[in-house]
C-alpha positions as CSV (number, residue, x, y, z in Angstrom):
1,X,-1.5,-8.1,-40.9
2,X,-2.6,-7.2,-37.6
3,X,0.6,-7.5,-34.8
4,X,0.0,-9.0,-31.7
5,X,-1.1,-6.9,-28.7
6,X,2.0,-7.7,-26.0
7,X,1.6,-7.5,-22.2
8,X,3.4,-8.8,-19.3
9,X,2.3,-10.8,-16.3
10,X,3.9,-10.2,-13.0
11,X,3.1,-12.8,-10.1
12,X,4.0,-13.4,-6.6
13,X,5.5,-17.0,-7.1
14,X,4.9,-17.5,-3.3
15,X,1.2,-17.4,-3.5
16,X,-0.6,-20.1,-4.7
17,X,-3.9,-17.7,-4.9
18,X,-1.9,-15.0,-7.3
19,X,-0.4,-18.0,-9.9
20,X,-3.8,-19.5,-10.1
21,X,-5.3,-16.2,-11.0
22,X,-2.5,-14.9,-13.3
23,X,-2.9,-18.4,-15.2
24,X,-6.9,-17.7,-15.1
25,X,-5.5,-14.2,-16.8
26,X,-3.5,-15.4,-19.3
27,X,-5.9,-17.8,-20.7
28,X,-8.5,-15.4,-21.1
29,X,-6.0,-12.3,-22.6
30,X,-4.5,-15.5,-25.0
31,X,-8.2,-15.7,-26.0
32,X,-8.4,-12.2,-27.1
33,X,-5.7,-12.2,-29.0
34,X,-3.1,-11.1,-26.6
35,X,0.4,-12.1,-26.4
36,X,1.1,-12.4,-22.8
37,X,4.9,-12.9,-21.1
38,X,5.0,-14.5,-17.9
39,X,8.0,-13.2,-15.4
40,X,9.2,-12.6,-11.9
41,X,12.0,-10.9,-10.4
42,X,13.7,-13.2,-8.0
43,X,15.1,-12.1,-4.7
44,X,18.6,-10.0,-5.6
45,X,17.7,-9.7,-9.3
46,X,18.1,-6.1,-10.7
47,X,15.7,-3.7,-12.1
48,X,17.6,-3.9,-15.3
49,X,17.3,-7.4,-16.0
50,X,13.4,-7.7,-15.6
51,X,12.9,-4.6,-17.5
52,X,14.6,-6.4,-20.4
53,X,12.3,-9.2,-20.4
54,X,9.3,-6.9,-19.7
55,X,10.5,-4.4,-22.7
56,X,7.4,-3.3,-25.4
57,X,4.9,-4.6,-22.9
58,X,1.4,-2.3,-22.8
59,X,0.8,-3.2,-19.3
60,X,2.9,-4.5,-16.3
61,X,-0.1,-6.6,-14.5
62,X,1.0,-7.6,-11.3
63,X,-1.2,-10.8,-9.9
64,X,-0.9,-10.3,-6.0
65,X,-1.0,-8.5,-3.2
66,X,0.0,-5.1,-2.0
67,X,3.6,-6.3,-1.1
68,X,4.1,-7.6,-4.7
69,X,2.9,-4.0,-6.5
70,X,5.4,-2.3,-4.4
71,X,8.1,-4.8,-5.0
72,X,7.7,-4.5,-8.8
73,X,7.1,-0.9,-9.0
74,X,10.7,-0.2,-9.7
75,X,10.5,-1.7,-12.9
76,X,7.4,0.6,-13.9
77,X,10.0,3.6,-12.7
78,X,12.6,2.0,-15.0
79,X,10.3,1.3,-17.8
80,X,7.8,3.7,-18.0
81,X,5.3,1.1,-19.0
82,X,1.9,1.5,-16.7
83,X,1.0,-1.2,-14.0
84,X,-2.2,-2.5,-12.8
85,X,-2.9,-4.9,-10.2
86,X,-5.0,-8.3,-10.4
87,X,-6.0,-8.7,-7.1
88,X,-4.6,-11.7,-5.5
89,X,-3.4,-10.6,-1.9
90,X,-5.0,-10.2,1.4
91,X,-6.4,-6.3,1.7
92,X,-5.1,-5.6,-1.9
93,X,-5.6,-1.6,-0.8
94,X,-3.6,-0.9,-4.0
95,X,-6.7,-2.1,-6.4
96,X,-8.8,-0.8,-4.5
97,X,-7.9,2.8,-3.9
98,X,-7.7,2.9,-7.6
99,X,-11.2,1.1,-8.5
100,X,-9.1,-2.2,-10.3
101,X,-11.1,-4.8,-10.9
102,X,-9.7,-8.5,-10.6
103,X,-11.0,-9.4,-13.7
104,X,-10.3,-10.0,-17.8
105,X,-12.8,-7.6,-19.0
106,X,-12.1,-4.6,-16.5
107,X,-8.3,-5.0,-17.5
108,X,-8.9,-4.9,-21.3
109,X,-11.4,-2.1,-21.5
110,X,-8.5,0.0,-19.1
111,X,-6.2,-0.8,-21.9
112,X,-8.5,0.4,-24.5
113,X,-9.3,3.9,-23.0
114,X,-5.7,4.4,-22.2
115,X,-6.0,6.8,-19.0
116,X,-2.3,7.0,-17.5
117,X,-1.7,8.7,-14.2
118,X,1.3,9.2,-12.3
119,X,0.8,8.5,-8.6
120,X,3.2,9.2,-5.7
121,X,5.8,6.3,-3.9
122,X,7.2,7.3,-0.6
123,X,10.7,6.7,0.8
124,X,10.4,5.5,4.8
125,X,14.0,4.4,5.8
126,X,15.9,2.4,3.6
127,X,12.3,1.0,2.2
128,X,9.8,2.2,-0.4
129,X,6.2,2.5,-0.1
130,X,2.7,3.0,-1.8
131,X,0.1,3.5,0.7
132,X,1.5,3.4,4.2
133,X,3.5,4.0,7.2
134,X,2.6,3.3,10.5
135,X,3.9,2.5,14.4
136,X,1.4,1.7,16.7
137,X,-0.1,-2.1,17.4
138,X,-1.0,-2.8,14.0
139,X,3.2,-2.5,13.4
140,X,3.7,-5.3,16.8
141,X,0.6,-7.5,15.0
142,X,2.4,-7.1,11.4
143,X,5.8,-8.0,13.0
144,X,4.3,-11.3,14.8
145,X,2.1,-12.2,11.3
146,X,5.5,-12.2,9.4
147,X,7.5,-14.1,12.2
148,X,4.8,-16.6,12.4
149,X,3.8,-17.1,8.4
150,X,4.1,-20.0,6.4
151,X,3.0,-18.8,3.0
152,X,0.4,-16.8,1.8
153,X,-1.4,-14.5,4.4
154,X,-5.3,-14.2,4.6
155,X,-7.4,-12.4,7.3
156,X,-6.8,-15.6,9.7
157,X,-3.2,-15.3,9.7
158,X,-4.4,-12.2,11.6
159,X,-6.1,-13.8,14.8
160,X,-3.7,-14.8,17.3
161,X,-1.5,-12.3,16.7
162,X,-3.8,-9.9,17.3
163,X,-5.1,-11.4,20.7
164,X,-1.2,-11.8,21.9
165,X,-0.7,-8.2,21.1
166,X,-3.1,-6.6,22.7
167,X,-3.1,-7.4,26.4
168,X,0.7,-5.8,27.1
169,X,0.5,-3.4,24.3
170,X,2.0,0.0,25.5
171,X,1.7,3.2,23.2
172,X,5.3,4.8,22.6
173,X,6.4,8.6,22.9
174,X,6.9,10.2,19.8
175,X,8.3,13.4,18.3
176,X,6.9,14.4,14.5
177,X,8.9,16.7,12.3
178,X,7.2,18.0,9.6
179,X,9.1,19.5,6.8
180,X,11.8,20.3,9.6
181,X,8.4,22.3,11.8
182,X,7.7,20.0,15.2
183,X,4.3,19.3,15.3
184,X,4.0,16.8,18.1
185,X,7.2,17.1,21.0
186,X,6.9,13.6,23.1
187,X,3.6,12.4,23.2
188,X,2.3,8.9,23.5
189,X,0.1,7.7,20.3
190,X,-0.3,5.7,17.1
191,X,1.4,7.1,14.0
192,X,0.3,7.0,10.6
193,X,1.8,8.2,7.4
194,X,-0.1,7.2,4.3
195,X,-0.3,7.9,0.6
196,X,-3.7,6.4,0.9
197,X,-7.1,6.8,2.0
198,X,-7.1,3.2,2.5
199,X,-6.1,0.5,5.1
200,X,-6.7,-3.2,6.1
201,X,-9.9,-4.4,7.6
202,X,-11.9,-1.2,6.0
203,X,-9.8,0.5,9.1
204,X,-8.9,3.9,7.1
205,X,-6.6,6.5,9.7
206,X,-6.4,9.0,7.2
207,X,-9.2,9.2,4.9
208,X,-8.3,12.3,3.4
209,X,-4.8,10.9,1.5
210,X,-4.7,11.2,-2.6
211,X,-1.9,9.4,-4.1
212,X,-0.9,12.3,-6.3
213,X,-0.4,15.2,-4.3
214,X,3.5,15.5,-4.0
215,X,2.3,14.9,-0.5
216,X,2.0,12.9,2.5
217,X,-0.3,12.8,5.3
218,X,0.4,12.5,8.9
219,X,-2.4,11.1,11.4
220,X,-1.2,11.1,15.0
221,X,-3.9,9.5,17.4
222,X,-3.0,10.3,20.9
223,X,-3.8,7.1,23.7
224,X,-1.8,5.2,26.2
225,X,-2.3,1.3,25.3
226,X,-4.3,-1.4,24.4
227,X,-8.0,0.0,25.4
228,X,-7.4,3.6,23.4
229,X,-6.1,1.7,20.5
230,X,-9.3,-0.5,20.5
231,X,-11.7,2.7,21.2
232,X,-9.9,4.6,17.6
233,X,-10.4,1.6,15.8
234,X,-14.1,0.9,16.3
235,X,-14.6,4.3,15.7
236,X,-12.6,4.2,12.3
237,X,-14.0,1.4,11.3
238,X,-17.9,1.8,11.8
239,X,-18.0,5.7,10.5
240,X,-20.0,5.8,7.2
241,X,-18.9,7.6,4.0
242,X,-21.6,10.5,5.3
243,X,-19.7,10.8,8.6
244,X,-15.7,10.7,7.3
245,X,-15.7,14.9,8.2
246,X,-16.8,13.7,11.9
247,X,-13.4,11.6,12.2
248,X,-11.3,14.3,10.7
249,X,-13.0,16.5,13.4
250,X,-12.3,14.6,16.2
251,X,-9.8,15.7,18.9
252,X,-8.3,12.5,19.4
253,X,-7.5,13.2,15.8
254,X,-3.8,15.3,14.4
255,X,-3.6,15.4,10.8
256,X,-0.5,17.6,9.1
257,X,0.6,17.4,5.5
258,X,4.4,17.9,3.8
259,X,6.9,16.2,2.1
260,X,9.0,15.4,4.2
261,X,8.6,13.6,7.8
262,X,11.3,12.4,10.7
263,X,9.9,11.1,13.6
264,X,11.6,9.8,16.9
265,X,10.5,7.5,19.3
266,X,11.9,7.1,22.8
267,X,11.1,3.7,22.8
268,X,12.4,1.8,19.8
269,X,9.0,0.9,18.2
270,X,8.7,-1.1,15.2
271,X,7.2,-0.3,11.9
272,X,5.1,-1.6,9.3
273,X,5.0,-0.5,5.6
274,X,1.9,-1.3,3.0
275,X,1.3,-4.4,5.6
276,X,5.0,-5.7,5.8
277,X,7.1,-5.2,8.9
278,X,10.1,-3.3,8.3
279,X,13.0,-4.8,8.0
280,X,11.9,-7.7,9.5
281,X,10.6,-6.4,12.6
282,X,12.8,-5.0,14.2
283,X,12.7,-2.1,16.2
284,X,14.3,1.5,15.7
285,X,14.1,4.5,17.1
286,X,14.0,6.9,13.9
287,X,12.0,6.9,11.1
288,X,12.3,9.4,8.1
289,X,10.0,9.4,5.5
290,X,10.0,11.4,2.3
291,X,7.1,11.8,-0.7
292,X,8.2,10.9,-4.1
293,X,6.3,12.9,-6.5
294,X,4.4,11.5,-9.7
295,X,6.9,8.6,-9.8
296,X,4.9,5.7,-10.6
297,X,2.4,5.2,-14.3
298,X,-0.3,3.7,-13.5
299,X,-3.1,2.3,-15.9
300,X,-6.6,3.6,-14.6
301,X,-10.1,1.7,-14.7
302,X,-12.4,2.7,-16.7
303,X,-15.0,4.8,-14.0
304,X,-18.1,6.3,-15.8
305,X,-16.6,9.7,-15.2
306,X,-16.0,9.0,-11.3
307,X,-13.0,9.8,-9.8
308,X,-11.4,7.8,-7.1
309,X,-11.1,8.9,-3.9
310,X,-7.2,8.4,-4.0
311,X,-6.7,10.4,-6.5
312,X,-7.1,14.4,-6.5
313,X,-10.4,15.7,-7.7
């Protein structure tokens, strides 16, 4: 007698997107013969309690966004057991660094090859993160998005925000420690730190991240306001994968890596981590951040042999 094949569905209860398409999931697995459990953590609950009810599962598939794989990915911690993200968000930068596909077939050939990987989290403050740190005006746009929000966000969410941001948007001084060395001493600019070559809108600061490094990557754009901000982004955005060296090479462009990194504003700024404002938007004036080394399993896509670009070659 052949037992049944167990895996666990993790969805953002919120989003009306990510329950549709875990429901979509779970019919299709059910059809393969899958035994699929369908949880949540609720607001408060402890890492110990979902890991019970997630206990013997192959898989951890999370069915949302970016803000929901780094809300569950204590339990992987806990567990052990490997996640993969069905793509129900926004950006979902998480899928895509890694090449995950939002669909049955993709999921279920992953499980069959078996590839686990170990990826990097990041401490910044009293948060975790996967792919992202920054201050700059994408933090002030992130901080009006989650003030304003109703429910799920989509790349409209984004509009007025942006346009009220803009015009009075003022670039804030900043000093960057790395690994205890400073590497920028009060200068105005836009500060990234990422485990991740990706970010939203295809707008990617520091191209050259891996998420398994035991490292993270510091991008510090110098400018003044609104007008510099706009310049780094169209350039960003509209290189090609032939010209990523020409951004790295730019002047306008700082990039350290470490472990560890304090930085200090003389302004309190605010901050935004994997496209959620830090703690609830509201400003500070110190930010620490800190890699966390090979903390995560992770289930990998099957790729032909190709290795993503998030991941160390």
């Amino acid at each position: 007698m052949q037992i049944p094949r167990f895996l666990s569905i993790l969805a953002n209860p919120t989003s009306a997107k990510a329950v549709k398409h875990a429901d979509s999931l779970e019919l299709a697995l059910a059809s393969e013969g899958w035994t699929v459990n369908r949880t949540g953590r609720s607001p408060g609950e402890s890492v110990e309690a979902v890991a019970e009810r997630v206990e013997g599962s192959e898989v951890l598939v999370i069915a949302g966004g970016d803000g929901t794989v780094r809300f569950f990915s204590d339990i992987a911690i806990a567990t052990d057991i490997p996640i993969w993200q069905h793509a129900a968000g926004n950006e979902n930068l998480f899928a895509r660094s890694l090449g995950m596909k939002a669909v049955c077939s993709s999921l279920l050939n992953a499980i069959e090859q078996r590839r686990i990987h170990f990826i990097d989290r990041f401490q910044a403050g009293s948060e975790s993160g996967l792919l992202i740190v920054s201050s700059g005006i994408d933090a002030e746009i992130v901080a009006r998005v989650s003030r304003e929000r109703t429910g799920a966000v989509s790349n409209l969410n984004y509009i007025m925000p942006t346009i009220r941001s803009l015009p009075n948007w003022k670039a804030a001084r900043y000093t960057i420690e790395i690994d205890g060395v400073k590497k920028v001493d009060s200068r105005t600019g836009w500060v990234f730190v990422a485990n991740s070559p990706d970010y939203g809108a295809r707008f990617d600061p520091v191209p050259n991240a891996v998420m398994d490094d035991d490292l993270i990557d510091t991008c510090f754009v110098p400018m003044k306001g609104a007008l510099g901000a706009m310049e780094w982004m169209i350039h960003a955005r509209l290189r090609s994968a032939r010209l990523r060296g020409s951004l790295m090479r730019s002047r306008r462009f700082e990039h350290y890596a470490g472990s560890h990194v304090r930085i200090t504003s003389e302004e309190e700024v605010r901050w935004q981590i994997d496209g959620d404002a830090y703690q609830d938007g509201q400003p500070c004036h110190e930010m620490e951040i800190a890699a966390q080394p090979g903390l995560i399993p992770v289930l990998m896509p099957v790729t032909n042999g190709r290795v993503s670009r998030a991941i160390s070659q």
